[in-house]
Structure formats: C-alpha cells, structure tokens
N, C-alpha and C positions, 0 to 999 in steps of 0.2 A: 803960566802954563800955556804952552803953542796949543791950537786946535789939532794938529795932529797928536797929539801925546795929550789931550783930551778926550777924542775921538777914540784911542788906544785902549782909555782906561774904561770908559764906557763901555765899550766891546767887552774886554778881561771881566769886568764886572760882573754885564749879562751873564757870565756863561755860570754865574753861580744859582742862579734861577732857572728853575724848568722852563722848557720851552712854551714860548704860548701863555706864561704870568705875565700880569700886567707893566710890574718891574721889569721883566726880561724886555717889552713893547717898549714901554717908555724907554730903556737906555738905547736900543736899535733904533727908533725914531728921532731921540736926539744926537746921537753919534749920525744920522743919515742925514742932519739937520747940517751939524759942522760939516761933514764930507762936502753939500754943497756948497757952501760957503764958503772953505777952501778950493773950493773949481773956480771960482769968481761965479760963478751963477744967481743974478740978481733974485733976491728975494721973491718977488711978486710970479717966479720963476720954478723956484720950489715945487719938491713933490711930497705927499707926507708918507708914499710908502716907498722903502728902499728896493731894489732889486732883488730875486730872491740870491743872490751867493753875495748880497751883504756880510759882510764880517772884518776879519782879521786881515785871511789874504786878498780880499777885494783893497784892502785898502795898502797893503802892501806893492800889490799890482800897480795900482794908480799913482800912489807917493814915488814910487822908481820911476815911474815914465816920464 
C-alpha cells in the first residue's frame, strides 16, 4: 500500500469516530505522520500536531501540487 492511499484510509476511517476520540486523535496523528514523510521532511523534523484544515482536501491540495 503507498502512503498516500494509507494516509487516505486513515482519514476515511477517522470520520467514523466522533470528533475529539481518541481513535478519531490517533488516526489524524498517524495519517499527519505519513503526510510528513511523503514531503521528505526528516524525521527528527516532525510535528506531532497537524494543521487545523488537516484532512481529506489538505491532502488532496498537496498531492496535486
């Protein structure tokens, strides 16, 4: 599976959990994990909190550019 169609499923998934579970935290912190990772953005580089308009079309936006 590519990180982005990881990143994909992870987001889809979230939205089956209220907002603000800890399920719903955990998959938006790991899908914001791969997002940076697909930047090339070294590890030690990392942020553990995503931007707030993290989601679907954040990452739509970014994948086209």
């Amino acid at each position: 599976m590519s990180i982005t169609a990881e990143m994909t499923r992870l987001l889809d998934e979230r939205e089956t959990f209220a907002l603000g579970l800890s399920r719903w935290q955990a998959n938006t912190a790991a899908a914001w994990k791969l997002a940076q990772m697909r930047a090339g953005i070294p590890a030690c580089d990392w942020t553990d909190t995503p931007p707030t308009d993290f989601g679907p079309a954040y990452l739509q936006e970014r994948i086209a550019a």
